[in-house]
N, CA, C and O atoms as a printed pandas DataFrame, in Angstrom:
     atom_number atom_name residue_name chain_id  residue_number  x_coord  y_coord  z_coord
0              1         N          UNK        A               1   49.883  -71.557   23.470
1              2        CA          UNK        A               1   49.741  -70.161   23.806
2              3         C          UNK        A               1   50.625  -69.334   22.859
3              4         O          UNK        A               1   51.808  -69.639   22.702
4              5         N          UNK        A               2   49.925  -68.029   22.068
5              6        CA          UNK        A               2   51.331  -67.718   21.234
6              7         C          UNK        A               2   51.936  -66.874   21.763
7              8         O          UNK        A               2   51.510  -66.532   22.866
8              9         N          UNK        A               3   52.745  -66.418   21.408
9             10        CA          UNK        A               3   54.059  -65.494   21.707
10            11         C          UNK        A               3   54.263  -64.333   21.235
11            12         O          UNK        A               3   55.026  -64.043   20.314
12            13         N          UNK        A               4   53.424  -63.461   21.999
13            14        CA          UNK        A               4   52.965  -61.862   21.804
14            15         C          UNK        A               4   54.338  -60.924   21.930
15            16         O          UNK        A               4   54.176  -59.733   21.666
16            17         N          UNK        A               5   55.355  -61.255   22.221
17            18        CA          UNK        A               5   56.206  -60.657   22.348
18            19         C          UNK        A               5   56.963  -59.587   20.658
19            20         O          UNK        A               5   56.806  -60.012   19.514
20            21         N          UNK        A               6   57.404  -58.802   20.850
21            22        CA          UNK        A               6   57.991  -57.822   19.884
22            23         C          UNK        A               6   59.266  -58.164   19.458
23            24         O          UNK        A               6   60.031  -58.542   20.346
24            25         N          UNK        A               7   59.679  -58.126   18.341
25            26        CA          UNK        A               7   60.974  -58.574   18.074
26            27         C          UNK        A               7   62.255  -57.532   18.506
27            28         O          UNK        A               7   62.194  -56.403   18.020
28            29         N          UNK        A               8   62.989  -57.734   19.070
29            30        CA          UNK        A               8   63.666  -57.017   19.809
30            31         C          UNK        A               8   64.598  -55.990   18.964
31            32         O          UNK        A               8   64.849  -56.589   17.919
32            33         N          UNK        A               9   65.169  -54.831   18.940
33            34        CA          UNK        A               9   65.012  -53.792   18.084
34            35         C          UNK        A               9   66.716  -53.827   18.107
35            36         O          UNK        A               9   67.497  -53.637   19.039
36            37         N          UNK        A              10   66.931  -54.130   16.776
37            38        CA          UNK        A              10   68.159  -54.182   16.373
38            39         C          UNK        A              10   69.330  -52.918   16.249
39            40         O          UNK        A              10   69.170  -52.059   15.382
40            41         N          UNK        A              11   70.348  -52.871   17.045
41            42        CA          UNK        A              11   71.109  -51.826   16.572
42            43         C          UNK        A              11   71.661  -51.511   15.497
43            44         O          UNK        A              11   72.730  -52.085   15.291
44            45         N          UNK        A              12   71.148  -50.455   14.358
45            46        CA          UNK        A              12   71.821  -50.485   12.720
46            47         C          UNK        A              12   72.278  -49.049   12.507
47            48         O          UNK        A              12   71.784  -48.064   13.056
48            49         N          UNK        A              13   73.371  -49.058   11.566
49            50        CA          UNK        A              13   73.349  -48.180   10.797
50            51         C          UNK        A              13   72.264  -47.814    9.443
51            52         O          UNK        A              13   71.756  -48.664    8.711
52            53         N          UNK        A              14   72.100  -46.517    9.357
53            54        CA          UNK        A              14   70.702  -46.621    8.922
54            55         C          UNK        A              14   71.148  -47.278    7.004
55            56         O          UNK        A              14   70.258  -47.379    6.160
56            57         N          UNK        A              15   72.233  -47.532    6.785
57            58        CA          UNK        A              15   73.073  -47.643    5.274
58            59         C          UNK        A              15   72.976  -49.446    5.368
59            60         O          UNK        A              15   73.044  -49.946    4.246
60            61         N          UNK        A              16   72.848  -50.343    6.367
61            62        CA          UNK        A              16   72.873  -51.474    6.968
62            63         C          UNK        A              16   71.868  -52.412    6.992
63            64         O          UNK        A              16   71.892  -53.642    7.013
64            65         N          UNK        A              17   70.204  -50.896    6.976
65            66        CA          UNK        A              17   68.771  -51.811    6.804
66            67         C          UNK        A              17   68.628  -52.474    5.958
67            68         O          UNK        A              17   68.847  -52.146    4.792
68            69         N          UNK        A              18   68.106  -53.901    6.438
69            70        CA          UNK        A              18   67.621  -54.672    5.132
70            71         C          UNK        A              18   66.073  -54.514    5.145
71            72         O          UNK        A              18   65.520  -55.059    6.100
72            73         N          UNK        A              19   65.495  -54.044    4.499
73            74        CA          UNK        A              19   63.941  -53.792    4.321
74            75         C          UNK        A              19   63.134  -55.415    4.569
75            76         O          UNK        A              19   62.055  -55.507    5.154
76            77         N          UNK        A              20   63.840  -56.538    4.042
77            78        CA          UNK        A              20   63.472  -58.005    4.023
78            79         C          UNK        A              20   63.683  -58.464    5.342
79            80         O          UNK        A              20   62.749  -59.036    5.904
80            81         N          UNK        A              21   64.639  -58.325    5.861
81            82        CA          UNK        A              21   65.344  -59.044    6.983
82            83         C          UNK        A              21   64.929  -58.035    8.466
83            84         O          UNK        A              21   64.387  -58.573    9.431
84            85         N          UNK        A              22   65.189  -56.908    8.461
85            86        CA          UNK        A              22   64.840  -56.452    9.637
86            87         C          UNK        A              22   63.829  -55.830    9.951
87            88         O          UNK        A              22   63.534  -54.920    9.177
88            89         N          UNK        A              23   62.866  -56.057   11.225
89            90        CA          UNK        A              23   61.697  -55.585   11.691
90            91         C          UNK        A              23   62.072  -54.786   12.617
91            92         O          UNK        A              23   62.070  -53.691   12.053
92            93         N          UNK        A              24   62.423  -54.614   13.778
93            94        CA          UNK        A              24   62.367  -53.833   14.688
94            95         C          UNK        A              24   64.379  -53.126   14.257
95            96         O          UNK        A              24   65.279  -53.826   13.791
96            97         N          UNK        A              25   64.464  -51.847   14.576
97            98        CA          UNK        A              25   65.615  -51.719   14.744
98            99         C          UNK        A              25   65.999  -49.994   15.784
99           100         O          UNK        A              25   65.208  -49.110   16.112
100          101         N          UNK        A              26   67.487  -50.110   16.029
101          102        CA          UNK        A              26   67.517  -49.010   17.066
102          103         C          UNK        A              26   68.768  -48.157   15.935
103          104         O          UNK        A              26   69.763  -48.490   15.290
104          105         N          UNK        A              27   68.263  -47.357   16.103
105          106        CA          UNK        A              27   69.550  -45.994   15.247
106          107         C          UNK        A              27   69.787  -44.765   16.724
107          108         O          UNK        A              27   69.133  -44.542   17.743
108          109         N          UNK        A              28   70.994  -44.231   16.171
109          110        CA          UNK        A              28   71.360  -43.004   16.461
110          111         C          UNK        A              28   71.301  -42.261   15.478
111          112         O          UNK        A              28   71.812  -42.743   14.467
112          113         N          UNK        A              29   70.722  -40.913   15.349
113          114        CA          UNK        A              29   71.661  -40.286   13.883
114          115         C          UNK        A              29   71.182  -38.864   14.821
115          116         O          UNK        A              29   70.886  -38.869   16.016
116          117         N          UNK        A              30   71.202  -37.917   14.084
117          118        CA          UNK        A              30   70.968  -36.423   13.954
118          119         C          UNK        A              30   69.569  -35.931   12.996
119          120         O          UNK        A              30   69.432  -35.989   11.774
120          121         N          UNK        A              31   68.824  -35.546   13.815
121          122        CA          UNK        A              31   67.268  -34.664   12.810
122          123         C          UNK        A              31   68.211  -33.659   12.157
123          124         O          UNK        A              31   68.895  -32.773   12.668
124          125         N          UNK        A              32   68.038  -34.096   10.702
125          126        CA          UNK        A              32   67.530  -32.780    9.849
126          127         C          UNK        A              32   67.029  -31.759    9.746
127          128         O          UNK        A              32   67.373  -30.577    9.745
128          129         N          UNK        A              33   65.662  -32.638    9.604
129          130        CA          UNK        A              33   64.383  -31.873    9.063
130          131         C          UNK        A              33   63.075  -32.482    9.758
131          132         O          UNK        A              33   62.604  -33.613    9.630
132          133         N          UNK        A              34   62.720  -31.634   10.367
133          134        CA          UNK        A              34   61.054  -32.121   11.089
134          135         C          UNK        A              34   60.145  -31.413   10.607
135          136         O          UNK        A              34   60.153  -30.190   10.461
136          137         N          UNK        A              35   58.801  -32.642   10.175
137          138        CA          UNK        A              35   58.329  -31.896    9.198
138          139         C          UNK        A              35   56.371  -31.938   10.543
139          140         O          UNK        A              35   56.205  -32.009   11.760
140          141         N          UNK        A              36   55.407  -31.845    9.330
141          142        CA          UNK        A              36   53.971  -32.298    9.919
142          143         C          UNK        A              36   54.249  -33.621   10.720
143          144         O          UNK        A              36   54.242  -33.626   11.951
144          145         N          UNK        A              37   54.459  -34.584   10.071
145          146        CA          UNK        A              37   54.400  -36.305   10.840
146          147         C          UNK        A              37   55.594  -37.036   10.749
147          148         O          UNK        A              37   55.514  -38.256   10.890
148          149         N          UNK        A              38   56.763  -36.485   10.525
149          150        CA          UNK        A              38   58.111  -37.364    9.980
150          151         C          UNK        A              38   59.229  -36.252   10.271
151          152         O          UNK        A              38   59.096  -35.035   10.144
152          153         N          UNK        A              39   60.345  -36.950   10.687
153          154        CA          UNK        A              39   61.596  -36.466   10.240
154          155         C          UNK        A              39   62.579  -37.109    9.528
155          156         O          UNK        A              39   62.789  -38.300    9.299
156          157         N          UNK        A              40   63.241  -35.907    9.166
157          158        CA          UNK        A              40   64.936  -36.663    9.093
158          159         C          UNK        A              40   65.675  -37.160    9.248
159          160         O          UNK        A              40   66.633  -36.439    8.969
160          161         N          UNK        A              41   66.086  -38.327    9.649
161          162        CA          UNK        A              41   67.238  -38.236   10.548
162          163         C          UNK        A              41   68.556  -39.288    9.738
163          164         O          UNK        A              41   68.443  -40.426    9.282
164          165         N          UNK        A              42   69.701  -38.434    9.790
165          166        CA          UNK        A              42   70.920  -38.690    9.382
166          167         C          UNK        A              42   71.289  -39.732   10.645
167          168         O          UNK        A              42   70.652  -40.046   11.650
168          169         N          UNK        A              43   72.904  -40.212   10.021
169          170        CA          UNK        A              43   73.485  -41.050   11.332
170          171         C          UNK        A              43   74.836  -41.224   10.864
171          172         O          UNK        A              43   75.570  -42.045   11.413
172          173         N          UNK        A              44   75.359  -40.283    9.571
173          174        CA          UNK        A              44   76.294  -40.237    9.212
174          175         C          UNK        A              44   76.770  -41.298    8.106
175          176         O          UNK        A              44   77.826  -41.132    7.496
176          177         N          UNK        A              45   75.685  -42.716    7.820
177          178        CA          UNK        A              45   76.309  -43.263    7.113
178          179         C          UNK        A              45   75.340  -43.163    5.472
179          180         O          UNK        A              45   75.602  -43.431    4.299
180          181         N          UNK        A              46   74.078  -42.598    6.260
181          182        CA          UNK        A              46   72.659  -42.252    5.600
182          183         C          UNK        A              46   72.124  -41.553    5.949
183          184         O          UNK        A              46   72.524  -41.000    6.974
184          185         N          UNK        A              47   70.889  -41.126    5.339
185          186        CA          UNK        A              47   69.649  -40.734    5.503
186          187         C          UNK        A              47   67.775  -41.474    5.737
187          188         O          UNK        A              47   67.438  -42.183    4.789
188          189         N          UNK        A              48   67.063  -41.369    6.489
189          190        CA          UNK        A              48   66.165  -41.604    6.346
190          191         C          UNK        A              48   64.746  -40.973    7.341
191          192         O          UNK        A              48   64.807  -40.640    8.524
192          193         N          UNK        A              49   63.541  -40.942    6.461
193          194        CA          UNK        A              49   62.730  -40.683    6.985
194          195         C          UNK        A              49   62.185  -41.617    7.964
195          196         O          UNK        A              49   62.366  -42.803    7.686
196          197         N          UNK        A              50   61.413  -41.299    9.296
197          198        CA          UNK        A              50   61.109  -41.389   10.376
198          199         C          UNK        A              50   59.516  -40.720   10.749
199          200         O          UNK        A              50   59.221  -39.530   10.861
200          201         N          UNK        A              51   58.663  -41.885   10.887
201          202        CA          UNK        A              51   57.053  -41.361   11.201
202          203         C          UNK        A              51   57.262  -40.768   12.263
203          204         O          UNK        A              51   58.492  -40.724   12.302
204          205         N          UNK        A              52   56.883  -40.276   13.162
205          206        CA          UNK        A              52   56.747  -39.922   14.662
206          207         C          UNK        A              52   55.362  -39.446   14.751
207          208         O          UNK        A              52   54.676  -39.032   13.816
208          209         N          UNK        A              53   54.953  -39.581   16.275
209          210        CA          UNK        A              53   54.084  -39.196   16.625
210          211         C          UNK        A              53   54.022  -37.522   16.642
211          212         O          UNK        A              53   55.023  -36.873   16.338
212          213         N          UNK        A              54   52.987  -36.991   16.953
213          214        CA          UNK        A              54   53.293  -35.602   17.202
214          215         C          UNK        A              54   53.624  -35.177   18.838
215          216         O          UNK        A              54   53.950  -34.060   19.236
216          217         N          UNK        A              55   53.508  -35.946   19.342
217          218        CA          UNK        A              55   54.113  -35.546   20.891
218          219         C          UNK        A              55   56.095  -35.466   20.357
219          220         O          UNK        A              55   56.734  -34.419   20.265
220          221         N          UNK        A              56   56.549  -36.637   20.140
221          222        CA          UNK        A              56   58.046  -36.611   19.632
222          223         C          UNK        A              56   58.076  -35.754   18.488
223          224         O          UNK        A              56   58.903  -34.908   18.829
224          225         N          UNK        A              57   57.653  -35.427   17.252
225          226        CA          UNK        A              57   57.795  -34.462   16.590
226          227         C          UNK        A              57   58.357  -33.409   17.210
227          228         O          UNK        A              57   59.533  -33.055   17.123
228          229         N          UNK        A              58   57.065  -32.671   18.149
229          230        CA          UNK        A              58   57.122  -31.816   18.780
230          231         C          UNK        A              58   58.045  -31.374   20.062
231          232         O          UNK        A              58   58.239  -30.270   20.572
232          233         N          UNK        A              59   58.619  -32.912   20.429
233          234        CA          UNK        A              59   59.923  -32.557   21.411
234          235         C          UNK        A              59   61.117  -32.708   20.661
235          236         O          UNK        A              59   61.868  -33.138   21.536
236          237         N          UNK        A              60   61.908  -32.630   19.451
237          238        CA          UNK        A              60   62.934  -33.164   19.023
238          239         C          UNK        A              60   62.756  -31.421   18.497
239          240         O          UNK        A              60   61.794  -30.652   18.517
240          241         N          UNK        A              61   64.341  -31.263   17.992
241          242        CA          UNK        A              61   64.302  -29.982   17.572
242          243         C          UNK        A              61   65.624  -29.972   16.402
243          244         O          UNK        A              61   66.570  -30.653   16.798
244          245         N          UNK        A              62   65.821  -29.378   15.170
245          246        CA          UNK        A              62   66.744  -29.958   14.246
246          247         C          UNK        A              62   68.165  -29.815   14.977
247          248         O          UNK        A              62   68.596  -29.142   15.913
248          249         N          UNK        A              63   68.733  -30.863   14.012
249          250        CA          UNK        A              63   70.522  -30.347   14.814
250          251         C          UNK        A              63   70.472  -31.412   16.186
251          252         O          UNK        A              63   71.342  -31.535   17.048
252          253         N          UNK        A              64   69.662  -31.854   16.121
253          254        CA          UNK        A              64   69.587  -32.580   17.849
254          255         C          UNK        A              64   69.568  -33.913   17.467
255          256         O          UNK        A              64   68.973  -34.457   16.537
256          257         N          UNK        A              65   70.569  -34.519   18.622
257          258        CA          UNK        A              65   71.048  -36.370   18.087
258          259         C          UNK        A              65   70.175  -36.366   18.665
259          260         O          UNK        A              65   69.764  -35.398   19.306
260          261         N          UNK        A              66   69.346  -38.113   18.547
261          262        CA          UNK        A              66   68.514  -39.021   18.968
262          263         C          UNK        A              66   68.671  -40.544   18.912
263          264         O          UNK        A              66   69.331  -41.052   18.006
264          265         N          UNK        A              67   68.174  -41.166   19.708
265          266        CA          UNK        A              67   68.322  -42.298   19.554
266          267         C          UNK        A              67   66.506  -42.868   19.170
267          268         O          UNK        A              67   65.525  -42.435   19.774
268          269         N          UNK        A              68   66.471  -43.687   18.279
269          270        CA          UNK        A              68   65.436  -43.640   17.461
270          271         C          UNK        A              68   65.006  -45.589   17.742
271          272         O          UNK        A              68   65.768  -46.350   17.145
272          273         N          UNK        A              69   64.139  -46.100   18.389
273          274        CA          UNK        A              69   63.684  -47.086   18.473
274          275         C          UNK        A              69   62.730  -47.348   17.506
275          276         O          UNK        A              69   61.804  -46.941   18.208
276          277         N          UNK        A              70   62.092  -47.738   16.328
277          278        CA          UNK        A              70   61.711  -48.449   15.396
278          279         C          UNK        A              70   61.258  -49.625   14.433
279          280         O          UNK        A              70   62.114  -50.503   14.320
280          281         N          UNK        A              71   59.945  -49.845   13.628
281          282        CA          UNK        A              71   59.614  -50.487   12.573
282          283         C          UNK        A              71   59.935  -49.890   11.558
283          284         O          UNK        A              71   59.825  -48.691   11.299
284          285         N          UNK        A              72   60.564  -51.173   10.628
285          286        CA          UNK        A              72   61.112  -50.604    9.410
286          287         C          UNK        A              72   59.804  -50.961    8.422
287          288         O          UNK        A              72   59.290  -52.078    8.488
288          289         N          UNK        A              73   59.438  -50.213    7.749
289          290        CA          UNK        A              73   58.473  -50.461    6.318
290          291         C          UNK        A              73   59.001  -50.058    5.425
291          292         O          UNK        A              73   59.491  -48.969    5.125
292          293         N          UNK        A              74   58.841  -51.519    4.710
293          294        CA          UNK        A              74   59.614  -51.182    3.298
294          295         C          UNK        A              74   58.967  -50.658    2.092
295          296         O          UNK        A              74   57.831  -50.996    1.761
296          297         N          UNK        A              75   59.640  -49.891    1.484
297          298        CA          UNK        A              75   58.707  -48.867    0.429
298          299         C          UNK        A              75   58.849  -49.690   -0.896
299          300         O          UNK        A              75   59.113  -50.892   -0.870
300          301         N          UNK        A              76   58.646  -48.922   -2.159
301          302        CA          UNK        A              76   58.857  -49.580   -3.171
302          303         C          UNK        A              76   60.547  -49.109   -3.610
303          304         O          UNK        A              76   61.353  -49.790   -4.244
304          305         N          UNK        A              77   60.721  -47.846   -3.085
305          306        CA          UNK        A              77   62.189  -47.391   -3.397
306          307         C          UNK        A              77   63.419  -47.367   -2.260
307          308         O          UNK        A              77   64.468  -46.777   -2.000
308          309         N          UNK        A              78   62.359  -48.653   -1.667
309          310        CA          UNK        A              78   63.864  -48.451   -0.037
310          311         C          UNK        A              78   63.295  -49.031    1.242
311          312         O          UNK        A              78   63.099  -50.235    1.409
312          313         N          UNK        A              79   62.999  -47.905    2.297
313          314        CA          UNK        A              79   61.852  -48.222    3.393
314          315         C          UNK        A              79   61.995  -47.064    4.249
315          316         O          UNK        A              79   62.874  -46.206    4.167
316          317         N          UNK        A              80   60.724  -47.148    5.355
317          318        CA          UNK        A              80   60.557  -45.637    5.724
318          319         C          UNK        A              80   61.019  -46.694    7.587
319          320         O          UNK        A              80   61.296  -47.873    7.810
320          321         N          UNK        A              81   60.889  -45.581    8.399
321          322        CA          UNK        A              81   61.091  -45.875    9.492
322          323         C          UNK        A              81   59.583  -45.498   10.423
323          324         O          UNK        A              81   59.185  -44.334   10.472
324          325         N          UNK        A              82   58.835  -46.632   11.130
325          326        CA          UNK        A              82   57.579  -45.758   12.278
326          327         C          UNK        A              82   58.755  -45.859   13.377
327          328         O          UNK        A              82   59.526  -46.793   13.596
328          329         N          UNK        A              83   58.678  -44.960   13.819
329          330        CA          UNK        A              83   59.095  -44.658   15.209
330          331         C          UNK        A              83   58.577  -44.842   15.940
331          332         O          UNK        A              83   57.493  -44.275   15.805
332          333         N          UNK        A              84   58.690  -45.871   17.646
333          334        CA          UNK        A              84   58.055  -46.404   18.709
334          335         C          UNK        A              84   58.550  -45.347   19.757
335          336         O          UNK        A              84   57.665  -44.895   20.484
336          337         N          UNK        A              85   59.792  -44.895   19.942
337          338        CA          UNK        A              85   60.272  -44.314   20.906
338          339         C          UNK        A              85   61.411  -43.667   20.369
339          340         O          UNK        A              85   62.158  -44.132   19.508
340          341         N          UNK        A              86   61.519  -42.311   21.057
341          342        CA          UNK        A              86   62.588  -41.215   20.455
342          343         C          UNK        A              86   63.432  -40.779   21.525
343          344         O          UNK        A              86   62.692  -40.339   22.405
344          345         N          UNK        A              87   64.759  -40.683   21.900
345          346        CA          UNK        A              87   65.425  -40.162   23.080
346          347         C          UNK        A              87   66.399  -39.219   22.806
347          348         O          UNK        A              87   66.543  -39.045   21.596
348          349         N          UNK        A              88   66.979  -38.681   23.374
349          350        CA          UNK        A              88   67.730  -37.366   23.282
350          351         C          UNK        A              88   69.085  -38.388   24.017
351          352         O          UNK        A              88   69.172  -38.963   25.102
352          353         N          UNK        A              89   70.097  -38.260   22.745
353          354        CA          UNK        A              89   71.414  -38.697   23.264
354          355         C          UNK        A              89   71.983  -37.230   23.247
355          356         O          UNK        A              89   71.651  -36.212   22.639
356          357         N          UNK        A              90   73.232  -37.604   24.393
357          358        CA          UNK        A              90   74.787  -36.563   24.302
358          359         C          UNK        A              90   75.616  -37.623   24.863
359          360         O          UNK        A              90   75.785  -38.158   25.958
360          361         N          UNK        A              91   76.295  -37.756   23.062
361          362        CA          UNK        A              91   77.102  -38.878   23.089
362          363         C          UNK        A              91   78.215  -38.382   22.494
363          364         O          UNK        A              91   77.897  -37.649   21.558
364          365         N          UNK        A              92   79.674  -38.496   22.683
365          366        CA          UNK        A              92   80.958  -38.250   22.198
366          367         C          UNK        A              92   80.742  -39.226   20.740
367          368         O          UNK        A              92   80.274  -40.356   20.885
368          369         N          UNK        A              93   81.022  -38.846   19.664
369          370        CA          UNK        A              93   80.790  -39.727   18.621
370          371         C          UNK        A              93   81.645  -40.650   18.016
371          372         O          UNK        A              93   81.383  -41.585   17.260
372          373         N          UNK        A              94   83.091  -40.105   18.624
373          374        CA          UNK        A              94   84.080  -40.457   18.172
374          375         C          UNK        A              94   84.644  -41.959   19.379
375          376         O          UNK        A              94   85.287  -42.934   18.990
376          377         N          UNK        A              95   84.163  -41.719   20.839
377          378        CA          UNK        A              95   83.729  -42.449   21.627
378          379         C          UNK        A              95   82.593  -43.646   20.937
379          380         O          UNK        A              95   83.140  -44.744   20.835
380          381         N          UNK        A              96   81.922  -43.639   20.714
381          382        CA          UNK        A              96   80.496  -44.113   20.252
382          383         C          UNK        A              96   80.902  -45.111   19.193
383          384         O          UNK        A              96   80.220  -46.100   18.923
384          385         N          UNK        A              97   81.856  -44.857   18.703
385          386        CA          UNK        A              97   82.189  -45.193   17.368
386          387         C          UNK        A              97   83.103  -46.422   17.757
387          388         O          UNK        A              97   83.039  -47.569   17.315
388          389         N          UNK        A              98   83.847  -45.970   18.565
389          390        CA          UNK        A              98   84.786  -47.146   18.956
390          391         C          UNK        A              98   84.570  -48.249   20.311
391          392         O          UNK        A              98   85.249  -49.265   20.462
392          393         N          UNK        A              99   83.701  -47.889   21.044
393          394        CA          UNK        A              99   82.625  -48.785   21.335
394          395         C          UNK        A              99   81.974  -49.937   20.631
395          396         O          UNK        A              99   81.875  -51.118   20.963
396          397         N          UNK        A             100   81.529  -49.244   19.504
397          398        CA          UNK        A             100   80.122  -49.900   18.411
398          399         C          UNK        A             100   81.356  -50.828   18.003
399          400         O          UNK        A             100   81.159  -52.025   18.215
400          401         N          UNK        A             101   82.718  -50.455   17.401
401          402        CA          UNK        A             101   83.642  -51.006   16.685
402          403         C          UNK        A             101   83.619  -52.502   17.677
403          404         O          UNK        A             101   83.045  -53.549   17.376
404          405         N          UNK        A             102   84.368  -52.245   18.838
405          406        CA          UNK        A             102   84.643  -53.208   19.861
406          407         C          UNK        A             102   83.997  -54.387   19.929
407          408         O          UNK        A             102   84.356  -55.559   19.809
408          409         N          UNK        A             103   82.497  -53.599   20.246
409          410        CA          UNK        A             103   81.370  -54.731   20.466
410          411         C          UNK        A             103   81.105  -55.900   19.359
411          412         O          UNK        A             103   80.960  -57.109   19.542
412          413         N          UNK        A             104   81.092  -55.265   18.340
413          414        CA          UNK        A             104   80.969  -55.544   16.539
414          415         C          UNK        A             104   82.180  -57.198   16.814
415          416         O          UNK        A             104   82.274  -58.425   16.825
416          417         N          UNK        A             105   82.606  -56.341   16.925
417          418        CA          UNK        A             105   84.016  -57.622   16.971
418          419         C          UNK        A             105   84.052  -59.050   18.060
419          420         O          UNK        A             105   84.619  -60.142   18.024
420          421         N          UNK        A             106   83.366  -58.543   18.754
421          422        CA          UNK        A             106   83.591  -59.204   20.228
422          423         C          UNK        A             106   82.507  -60.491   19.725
423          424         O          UNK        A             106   82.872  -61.666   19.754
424          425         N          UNK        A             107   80.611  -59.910   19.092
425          426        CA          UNK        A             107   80.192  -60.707   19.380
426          427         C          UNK        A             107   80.713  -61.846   18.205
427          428         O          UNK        A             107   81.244  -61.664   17.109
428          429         N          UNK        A             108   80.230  -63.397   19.096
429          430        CA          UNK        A             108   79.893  -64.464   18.261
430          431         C          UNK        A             108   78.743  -64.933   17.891
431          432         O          UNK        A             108   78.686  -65.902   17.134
């Protein structure tokens, strides 16, 4: 029987993607720029574009963090991001940061 399941969506910095190595991944950053079918979105360590649907297009607004669930496709100069699911964080960043640090460390 095969194994329909999705590869489970990695937490990255968007400076961190490996276009080879990772398929599914989860970012935080900040929209830029929302355009027709894509945005911006920063995360402080990078930049990258982001497909979205037009329902999420249309609910995200610039200046506004997100948490960004994702397929990475790799381009010829990098890779783009499809977006599966888009959420509206309000997250202390400086909090966030030392969390991510903690965890980073902890696992084996």
């Amino acid at each position: 029987m095969p194994d329909n399941r999705r590869a489970p969506a990695k937490p990255r910095h968007i400076e961190d993607i490996d276009k080879r190595e990772d398929i599914r991944v989860r970012i935080i950053g900040t929209i830029l720029e929302a355009g027709d079918d894509a945005a911006m979105v920063d995360d402080g360590t990078a930049s990258t574009e982001v497909f979205l649907d037009k329902e999420d297009l249309e609910a995200v607004e610039e200046g506004e963090r997100v948490r960004i669930f994702g397929r990475v496709l790799p381009t010829p100069d990098g890779f783009e991001i499809q977006g599966e699911l888009v959420q509206p964080v309000d997250v202390q960043e400086e909090r966030y940061k030392k969390v991510r640090e903690t965890v980073t460390h902890v696992q084996v």
